[in-house]
MILUMMI-868903 format. One record per residue (C-alpha): residue number from 1; residue in three letters; chain; x, y, z. Coordinates in nm, 2 decimals. Example, Ala and Ser with C-alpha at 12.3 -4.5 7.8 and 13.67 -1.06 7.14 Angstrom:
<recs>
<rec pos="1" code="ALA" unit="A" u="1.23" v="-0.45" w="0.78"/>
<rec pos="2" code="SER" unit="A" u="1.37" v="-0.11" w="0.71"/>
</recs>
This chain:
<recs>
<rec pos="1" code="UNK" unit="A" u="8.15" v="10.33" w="9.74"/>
<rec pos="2" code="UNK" unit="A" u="8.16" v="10.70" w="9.64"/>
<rec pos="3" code="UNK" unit="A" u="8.35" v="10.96" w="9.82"/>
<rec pos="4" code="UNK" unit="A" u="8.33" v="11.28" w="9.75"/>
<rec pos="5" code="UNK" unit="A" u="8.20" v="11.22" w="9.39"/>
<rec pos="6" code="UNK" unit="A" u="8.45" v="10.96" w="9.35"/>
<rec pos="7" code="UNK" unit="A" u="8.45" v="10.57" w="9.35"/>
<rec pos="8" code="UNK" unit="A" u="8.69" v="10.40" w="9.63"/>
<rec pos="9" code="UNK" unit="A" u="9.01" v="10.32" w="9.50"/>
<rec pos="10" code="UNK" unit="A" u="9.24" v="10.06" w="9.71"/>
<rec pos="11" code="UNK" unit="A" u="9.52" v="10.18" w="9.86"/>
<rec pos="12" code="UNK" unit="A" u="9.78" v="10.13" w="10.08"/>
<rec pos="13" code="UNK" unit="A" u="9.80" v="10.26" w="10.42"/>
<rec pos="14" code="UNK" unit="A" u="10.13" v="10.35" w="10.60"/>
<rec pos="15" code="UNK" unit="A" u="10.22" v="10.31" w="10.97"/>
<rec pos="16" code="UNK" unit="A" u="10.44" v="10.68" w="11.01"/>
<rec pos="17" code="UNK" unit="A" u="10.74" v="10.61" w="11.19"/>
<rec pos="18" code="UNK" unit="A" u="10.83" v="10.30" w="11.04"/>
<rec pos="19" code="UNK" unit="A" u="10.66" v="10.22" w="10.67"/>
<rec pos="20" code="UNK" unit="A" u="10.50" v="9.91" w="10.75"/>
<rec pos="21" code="UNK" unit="A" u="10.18" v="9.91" w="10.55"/>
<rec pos="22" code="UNK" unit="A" u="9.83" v="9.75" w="10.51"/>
<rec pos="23" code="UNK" unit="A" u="9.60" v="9.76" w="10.20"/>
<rec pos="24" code="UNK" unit="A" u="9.28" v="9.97" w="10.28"/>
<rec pos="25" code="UNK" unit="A" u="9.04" v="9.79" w="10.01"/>
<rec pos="26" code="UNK" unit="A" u="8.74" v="9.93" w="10.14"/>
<rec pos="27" code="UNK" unit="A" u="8.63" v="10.31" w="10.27"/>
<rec pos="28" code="UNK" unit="A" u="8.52" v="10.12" w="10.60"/>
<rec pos="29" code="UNK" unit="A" u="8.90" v="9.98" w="10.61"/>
<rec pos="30" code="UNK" unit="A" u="9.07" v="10.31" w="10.53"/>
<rec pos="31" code="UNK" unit="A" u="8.86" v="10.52" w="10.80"/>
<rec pos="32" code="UNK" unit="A" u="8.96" v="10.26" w="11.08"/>
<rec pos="33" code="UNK" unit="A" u="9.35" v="10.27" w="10.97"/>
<rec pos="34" code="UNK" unit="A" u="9.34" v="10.62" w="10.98"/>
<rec pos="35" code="UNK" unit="A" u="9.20" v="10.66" w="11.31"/>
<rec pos="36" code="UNK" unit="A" u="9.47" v="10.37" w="11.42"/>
<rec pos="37" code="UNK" unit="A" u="9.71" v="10.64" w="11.29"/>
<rec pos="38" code="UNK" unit="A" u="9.81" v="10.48" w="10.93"/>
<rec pos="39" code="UNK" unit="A" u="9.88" v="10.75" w="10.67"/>
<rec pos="40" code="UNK" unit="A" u="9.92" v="10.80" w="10.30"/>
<rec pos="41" code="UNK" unit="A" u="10.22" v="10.76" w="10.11"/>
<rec pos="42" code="UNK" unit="A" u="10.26" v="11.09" w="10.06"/>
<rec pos="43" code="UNK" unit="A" u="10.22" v="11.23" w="10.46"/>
<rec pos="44" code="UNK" unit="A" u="10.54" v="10.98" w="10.55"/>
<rec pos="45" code="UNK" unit="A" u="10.85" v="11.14" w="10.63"/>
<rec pos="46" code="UNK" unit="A" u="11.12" v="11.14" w="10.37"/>
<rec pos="47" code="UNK" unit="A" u="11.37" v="10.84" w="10.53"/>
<rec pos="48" code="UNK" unit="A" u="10.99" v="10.66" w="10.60"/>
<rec pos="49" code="UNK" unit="A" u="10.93" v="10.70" w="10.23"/>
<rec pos="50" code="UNK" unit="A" u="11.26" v="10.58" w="10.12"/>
<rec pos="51" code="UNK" unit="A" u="11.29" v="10.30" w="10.31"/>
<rec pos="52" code="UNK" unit="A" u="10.89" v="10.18" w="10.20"/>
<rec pos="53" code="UNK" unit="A" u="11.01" v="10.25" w="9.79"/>
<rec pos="54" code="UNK" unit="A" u="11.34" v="10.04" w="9.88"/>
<rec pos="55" code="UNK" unit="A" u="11.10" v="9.76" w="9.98"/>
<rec pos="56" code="UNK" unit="A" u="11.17" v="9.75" w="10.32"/>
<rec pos="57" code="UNK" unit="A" u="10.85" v="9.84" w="10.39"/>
<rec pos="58" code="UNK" unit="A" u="10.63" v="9.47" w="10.56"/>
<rec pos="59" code="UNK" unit="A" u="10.31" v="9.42" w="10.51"/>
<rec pos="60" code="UNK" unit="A" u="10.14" v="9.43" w="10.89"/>
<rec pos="61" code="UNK" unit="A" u="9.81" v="9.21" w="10.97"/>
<rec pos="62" code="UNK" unit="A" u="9.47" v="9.42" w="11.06"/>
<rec pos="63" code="UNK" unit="A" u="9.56" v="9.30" w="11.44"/>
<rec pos="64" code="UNK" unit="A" u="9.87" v="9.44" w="11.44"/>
<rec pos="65" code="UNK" unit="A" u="9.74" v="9.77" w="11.30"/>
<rec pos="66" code="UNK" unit="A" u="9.50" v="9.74" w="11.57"/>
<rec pos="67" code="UNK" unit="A" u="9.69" v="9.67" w="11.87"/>
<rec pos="68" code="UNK" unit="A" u="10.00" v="9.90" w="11.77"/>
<rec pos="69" code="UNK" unit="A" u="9.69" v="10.21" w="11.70"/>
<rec pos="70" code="UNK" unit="A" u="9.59" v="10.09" w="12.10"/>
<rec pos="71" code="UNK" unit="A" u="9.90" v="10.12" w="12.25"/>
<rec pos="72" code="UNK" unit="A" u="9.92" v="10.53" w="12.07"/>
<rec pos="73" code="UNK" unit="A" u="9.59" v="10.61" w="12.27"/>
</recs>
């Protein structure tokens, strides 16, 4: 899928306050994490981003994402 001119790339997708990350492979993916509150890499706060690079970032399931972007609404 193209976005903006550009073909999808896969990529991961951060939970803010505490690195946990899922891999968006798809646009359809990435729009639902981001509406669940998941952001890039780069939009984490400094000790987030650290602590992600240091691998102790965990991978979370699509429920988790889910039910942990519920209880934020």
């Amino acid at each position: 899928m193209k976005v903006d001119g550009e073909e999808f790339e896969p990529h991961p997708m951060f939970e803010p306050k505490t690195g946990k990350f899922m891999m968006a492979d798809t646009m359809e993916e990435h729009l639902i994490f981001k509406e669940l509150g998941l952001v890039h890499e780069d939009e984490l706060d400094e000790d987030v981003k650290s602590k992600a690079k240091k691998g102790g970032a965990v991978v979370i399931s699509f429920m988790e994402a889910v039910e942990d972007g519920m209880k934020k609404k």
